[in-house]
Structure formats: structure tokens, C-alpha cells
C-alpha positions in Angstrom: 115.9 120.9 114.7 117.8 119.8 111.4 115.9 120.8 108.3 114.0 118.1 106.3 116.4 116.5 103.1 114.1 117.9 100.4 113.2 114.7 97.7 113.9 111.8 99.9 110.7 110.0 99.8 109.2 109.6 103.2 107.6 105.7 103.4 103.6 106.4 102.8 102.1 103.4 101.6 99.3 103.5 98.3 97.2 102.1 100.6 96.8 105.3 102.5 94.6 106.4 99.7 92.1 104.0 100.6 88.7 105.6 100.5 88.4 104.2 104.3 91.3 106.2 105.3 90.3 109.1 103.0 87.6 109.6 105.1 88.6 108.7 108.2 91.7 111.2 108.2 90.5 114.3 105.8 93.1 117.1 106.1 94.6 115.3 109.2 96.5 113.3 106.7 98.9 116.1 106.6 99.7 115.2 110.2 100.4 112.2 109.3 102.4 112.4 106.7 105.0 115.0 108.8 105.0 112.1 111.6 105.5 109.2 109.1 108.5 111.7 108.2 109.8 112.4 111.1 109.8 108.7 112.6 113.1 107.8 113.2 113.0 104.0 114.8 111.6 100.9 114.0 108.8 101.1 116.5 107.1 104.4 114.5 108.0 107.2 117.3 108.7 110.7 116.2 112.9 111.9 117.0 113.0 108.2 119.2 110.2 109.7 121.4 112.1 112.9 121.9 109.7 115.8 122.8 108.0 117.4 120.1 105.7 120.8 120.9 103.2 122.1 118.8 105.6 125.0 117.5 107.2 122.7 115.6 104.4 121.3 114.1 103.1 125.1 113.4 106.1 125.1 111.4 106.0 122.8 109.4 102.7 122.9 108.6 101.4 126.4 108.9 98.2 125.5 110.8 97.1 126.9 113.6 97.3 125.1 116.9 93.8 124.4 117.3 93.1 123.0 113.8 96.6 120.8 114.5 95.0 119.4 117.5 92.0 118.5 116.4 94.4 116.8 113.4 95.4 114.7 116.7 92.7 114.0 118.0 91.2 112.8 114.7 94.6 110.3 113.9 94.5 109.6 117.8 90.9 107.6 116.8 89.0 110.1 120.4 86.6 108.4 119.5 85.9 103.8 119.5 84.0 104.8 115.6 87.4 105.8 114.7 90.7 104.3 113.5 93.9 104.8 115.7 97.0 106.0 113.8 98.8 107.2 116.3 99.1 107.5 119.6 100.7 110.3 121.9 102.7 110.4 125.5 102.5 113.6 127.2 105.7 114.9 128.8 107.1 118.0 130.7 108.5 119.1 127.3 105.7 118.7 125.4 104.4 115.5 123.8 106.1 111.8 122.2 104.6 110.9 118.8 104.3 107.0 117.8 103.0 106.0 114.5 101.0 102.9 114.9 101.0 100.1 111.7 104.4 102.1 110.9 105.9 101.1 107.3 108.9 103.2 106.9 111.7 101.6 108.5 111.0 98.1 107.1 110.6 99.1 103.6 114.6 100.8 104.1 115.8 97.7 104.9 114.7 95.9 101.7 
């Protein structure tokens, strides 16, 4: 995996720090923001819906795996109370990554 171009900006919105979405996400916001980063197609998935496994995640992050999938679950909305940010695919090789309401690529093309 290539390493991340340090100070490029990454295509969060202000609106993510909405007190809704505050709540809603807590510390699973970190989550987010490393799949809003790593999106690299216009229809929000992660490396174009190669296989990401939690490793990589691990580090990036430097959580452990249970608190990064409960980080999922959370952004995955397990629950109808909840809003859905992303949404997963499971695979042989470990999971596919969408990000749902996805910004980042229509904001490069401006």
C-alpha cells in the first residue's frame, strides 16, 4: 500500500461537525475520515472496492481491532436509530468500503 501524501486535504465537509453527526459518530469519525481518504472513485468506495483488512486499518489508526469494529458498526448505522455512512461488502480478502453521501470527488472537479 502507497503511503498517504502528507497535506493534501482529504474532502470532509464543515457539515460533518454538525452536532447530529457529532453524536451520531463520536470517535468513529476517525474511521471515517481514513475512508473519506482513501476513496478513490466517484461512487465513495475505498482503493475502487479493492480489499481492505483490518490490519491496515490498525495501521493507520492505532486502534485495536475490536474498538475499529465497533467504529464500523457505528458508521454502518447496525442499528434503524442510526444514520448510515457507509456501507461494507465482505470478500475472501477481507472487506470493500463505500462511503455513502461521498463529497470528495465532486468537489476535485470544480
Amino acid at each position: 500500500m502507497a503511503a498517504p501524501r502528507d497535506g493534501f486535504a482529504i474532502g470532509a465537509r464543515r457539515g460533518l461537525i454538525d452536532p447530529d453527526h457529532v453524536q451520531a459518530m463520536g470517535e468513529a469519525v476517525w474511521l471515517f475520515l481514513l475512508c473519506v481518504d482513501w476513496q478513490t472513485d466517484d461512487d465513495g468506495w475505498v482503493y475502487g472496492c479493492r480489499p481492505v483488512v483490518w490490519q491496515q486499518i490498525q495501521y493507520r489508526l492505532g486502534k485495536s481491532r475490536r474498538t475499529l469494529q465497533r467504529w464500523m458498526r457505528i458508521l454502518e448505522g447496525d442499528n434503524p436509530l442510526q444514520k448510515q455512512y457507509i456501507e461494507t461488502r465482505q470478500t475472501n480478502r477481507g472487506f470493500c468500503i463505500r462511503v455513502l453521501n461521498q463529497k470528495k470527488r465532486q468537489e476535485d472537479r470544480k
